[in-house]
C-alpha positions as CSV (number, residue, x, y, z in Angstrom):
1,X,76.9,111.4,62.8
2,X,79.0,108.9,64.8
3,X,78.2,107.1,68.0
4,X,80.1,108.5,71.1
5,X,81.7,105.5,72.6
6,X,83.2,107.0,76.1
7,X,85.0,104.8,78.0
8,X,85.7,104.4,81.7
9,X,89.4,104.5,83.7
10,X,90.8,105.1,87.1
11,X,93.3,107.0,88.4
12,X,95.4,105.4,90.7
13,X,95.7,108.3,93.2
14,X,92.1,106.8,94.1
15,X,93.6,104.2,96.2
16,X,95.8,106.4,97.9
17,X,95.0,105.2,101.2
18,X,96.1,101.5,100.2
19,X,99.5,102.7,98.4
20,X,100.0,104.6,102.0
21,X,99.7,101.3,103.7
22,X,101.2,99.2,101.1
23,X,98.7,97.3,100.7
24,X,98.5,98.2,97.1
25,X,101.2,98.7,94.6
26,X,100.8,99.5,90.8
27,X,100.5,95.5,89.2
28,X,97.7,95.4,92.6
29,X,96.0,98.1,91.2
30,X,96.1,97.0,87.8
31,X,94.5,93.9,88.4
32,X,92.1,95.2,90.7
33,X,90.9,97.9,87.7
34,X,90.1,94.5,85.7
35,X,88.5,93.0,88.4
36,X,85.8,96.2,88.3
37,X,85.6,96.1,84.7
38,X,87.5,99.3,83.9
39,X,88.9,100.1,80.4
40,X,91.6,101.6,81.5
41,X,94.0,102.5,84.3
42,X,95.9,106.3,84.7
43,X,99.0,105.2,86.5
44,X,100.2,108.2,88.8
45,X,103.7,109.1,88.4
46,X,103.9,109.2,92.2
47,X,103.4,105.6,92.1
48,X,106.2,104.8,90.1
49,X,108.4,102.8,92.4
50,X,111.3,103.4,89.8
51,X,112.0,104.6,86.3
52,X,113.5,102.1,85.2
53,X,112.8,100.5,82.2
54,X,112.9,97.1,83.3
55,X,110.1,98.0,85.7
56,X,108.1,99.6,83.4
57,X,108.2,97.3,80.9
58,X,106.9,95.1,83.5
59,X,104.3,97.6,84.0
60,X,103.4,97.9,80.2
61,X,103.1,93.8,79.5
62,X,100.2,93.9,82.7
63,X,98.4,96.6,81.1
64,X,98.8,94.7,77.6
65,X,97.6,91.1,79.6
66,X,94.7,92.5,81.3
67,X,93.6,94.6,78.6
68,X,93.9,97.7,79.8
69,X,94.7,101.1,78.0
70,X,97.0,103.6,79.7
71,X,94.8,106.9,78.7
72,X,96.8,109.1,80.1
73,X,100.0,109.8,82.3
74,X,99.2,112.5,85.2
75,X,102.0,114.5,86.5
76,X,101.4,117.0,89.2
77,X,103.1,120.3,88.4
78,X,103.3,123.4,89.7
79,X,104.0,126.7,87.5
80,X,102.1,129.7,89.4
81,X,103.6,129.4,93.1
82,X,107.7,129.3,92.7
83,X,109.0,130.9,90.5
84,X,112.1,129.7,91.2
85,X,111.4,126.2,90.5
86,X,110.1,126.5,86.8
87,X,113.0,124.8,85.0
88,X,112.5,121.7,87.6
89,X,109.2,121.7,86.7
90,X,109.4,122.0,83.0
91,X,112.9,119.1,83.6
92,X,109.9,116.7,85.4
93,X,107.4,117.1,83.1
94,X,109.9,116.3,80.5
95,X,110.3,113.2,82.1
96,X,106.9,112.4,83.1
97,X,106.2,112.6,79.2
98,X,108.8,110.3,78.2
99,X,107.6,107.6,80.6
100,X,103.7,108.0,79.7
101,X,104.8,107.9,76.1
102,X,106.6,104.6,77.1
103,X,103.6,102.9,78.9
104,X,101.1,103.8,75.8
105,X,99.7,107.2,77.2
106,X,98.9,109.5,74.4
107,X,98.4,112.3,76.5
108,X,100.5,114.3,79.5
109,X,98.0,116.0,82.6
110,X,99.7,119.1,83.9
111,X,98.4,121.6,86.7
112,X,99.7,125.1,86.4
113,X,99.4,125.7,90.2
114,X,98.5,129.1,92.0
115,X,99.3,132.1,92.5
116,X,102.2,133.1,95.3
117,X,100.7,134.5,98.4
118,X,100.9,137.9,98.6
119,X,101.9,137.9,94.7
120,X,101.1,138.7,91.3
121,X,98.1,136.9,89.6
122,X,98.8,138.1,86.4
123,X,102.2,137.6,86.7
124,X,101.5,134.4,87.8
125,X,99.1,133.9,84.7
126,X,102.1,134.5,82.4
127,X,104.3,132.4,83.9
128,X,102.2,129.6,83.7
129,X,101.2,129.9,80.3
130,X,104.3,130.3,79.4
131,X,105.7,127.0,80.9
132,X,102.9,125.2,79.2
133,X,103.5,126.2,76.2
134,X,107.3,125.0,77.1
135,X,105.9,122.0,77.5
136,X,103.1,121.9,74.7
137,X,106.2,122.2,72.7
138,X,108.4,119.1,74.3
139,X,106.1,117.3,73.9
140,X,104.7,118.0,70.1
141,X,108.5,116.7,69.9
142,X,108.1,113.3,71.8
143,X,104.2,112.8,70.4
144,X,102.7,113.7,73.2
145,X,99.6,115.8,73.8
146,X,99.7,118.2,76.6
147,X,96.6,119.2,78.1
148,X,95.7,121.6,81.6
149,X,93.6,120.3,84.0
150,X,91.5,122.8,86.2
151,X,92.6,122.1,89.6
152,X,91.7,125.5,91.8
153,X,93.9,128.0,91.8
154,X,94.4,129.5,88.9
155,X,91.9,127.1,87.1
156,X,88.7,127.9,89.0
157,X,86.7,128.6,86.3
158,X,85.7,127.9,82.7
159,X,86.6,131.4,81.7
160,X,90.2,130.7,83.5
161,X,90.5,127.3,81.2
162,X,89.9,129.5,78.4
163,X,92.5,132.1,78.8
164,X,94.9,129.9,79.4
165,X,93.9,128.0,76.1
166,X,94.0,130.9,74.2
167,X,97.1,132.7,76.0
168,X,99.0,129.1,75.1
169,X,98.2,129.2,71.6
170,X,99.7,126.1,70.7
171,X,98.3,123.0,68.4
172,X,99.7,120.5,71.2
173,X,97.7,121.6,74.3
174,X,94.8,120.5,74.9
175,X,92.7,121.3,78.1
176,X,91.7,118.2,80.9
177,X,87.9,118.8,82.4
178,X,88.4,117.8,86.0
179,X,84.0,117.4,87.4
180,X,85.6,118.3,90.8
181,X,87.4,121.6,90.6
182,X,85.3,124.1,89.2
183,X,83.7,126.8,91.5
184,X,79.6,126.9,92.4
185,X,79.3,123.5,93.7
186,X,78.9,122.2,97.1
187,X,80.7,119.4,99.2
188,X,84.4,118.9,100.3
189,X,87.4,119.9,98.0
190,X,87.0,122.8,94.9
191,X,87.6,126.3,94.6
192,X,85.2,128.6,96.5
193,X,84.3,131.5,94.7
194,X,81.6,134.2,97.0
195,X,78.1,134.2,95.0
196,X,79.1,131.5,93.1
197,X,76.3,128.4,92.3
198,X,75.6,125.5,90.3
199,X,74.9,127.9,87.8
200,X,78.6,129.0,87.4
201,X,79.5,125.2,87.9
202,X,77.5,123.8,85.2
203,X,78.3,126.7,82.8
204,X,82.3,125.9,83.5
205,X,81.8,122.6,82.3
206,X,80.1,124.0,79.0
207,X,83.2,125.6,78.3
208,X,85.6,123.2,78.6
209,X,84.0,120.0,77.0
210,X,84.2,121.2,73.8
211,X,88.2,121.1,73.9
212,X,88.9,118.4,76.2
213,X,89.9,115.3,74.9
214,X,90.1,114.1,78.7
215,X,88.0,113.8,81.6
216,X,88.0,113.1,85.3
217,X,85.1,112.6,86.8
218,X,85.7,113.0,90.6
219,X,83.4,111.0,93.8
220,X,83.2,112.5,97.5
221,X,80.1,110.8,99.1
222,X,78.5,108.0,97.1
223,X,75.2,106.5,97.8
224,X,74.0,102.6,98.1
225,X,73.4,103.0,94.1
226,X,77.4,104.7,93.6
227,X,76.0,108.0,92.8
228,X,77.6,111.2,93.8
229,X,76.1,113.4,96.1
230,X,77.4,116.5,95.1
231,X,77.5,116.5,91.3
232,X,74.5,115.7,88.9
233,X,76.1,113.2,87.0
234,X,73.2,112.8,84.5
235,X,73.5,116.3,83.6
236,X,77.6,116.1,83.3
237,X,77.1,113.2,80.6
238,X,74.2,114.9,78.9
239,X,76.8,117.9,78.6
240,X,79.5,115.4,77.4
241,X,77.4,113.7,74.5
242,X,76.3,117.3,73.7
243,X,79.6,117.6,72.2
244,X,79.9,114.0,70.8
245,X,82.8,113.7,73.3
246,X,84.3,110.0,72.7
247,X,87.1,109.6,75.4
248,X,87.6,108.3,78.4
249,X,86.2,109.3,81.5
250,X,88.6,108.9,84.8
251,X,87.3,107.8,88.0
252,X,89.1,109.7,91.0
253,X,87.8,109.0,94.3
254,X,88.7,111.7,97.1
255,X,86.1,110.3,99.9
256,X,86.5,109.2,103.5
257,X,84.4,106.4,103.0
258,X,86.8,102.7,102.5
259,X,88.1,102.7,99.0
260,X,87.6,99.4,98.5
261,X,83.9,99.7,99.5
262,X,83.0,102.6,98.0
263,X,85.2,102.6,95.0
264,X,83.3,99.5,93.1
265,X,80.1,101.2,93.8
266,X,80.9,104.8,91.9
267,X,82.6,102.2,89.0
268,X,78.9,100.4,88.6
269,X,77.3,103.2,88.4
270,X,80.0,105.7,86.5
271,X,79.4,102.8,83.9
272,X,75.5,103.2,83.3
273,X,76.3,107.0,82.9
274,X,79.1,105.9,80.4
275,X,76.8,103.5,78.2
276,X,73.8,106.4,78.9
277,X,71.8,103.8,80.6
């Protein structure tokens, strides 16, 4: 049987702090992702100072010169809460497709949102699974896998992962594992489910790493060594090469702690976990 060869990226939106003050921009951050010995970098379409294609060519050679992949393109949509707004969602998706196609990313992250307060869950359900499969279908067009990332809401659990998958139902959607947004677990950020555990956390994560061809791997609070103090990350990657996954695995750092201190240490140490050191 082949040899899982995961590799290791970093989303952009980890810096966030830095892009506020402008003290990074997207060629900063690019450089800075060699400088810590990442793989690759997922550019956030938020970060996109234009969409021009003179800039993103520019964009494109810096990947190509520093030798990083673009593994994915994340676009943050909403389907559950407005449902007003679904054709502007679906018309920026669209775009956010043709632009990660253009940088080299062979795969589009969606959310699908919430539902509307005071509203209809399984109306809300429907909706979204309806958009995505608007979208699964765009972008089988372009070449451009589509895949749902659990993000609260909507996507609390495994089983909510599933339904959607199976509600879709089509061959260009894929589903995202996000580490962060599953109920059971403790520390900042996540759904919160009553009675849930580690138990329901862990199991979530069984689900979804069989079909996910993505995966972000999410810091809080990391320690002098880089690891997390809310999520086993030995266990996560013994779940991973359970299923042979061979992706990448994307760094997104949502702590207080300085980004530029505490980022390098979760890279060192997301990097043993990747190699299964």
């Amino acid at each position: 049987m082949a040899v899982a060869m995961m590799r290791l990226s970093c989303l952009s939106l980890s810096y966030q702090k830095q892009f506020r003050s402008g003290s990074m921009d997207l060629p900063k951050f690019i450089t800075t992702a060699r400088g810590l010995g990442f793989d690759g970098v997922d550019l956030h379409m938020q970060h996109l100072k234009s969409f021009d294609r003179i800039y993103l060519k520019q964009l494109r050679r810096l990947c190509a010169d520093n030798g990083m992949s673009v593994p994915s393109f994340p676009v943050s949509s909403e389907f559950g809460q407005f449902p007003e707004r679904i054709g502007a969602e679906i018309e920026k998706c669209r775009v956010g497709m043709e632009t990660g196609l253009f940088l080299g990313a062979p795969l589009v992250r969606l959310f699908v949102g919430s539902t509307p307060k005071g509203g209809n869950a399984e109306e809300a359900f429907k909706r979204g699974a309806d958009a995505l499969r608007k979208c699964a279908e765009i972008g089988e067009d372009m070449g451009m896998l589509v895949a749902l990332q659990n993000h609260s809401g909507l996507t609390s659990t495994g089983d909510d992962m599933l339904r959607f998958h199976k509600a879709v139902n089509h061959p260009n959607f894929a589903l995202v594992l996000d580490t962060g947004h599953f109920t059971g677990r403790t520390g900042p950020n996540g759904p919160k489910i009553e009675g849930h555990t580690y138990e329901h956390y862990y199991r979530s994560l069984q689900q979804v790493a069989p079909l996910a061809p993505f995966v972000r791997v999410k810091l809080y609070e990391v320690n002098e060594q880089g690891a997390e103090k809310h999520i086993d990350y030995p266990r996560v990657f013994e779940i991973l090469r359970g299923v042979h996954y061979n992706g990448f695995c994307s760094l997104v750092y949502e702590g207080t702690e300085d980004e530029l201190t505490a980022i390098p240490r979760g890279a060192r140490y997301l990097r043993k976990m990747v190699r299964g050191d």
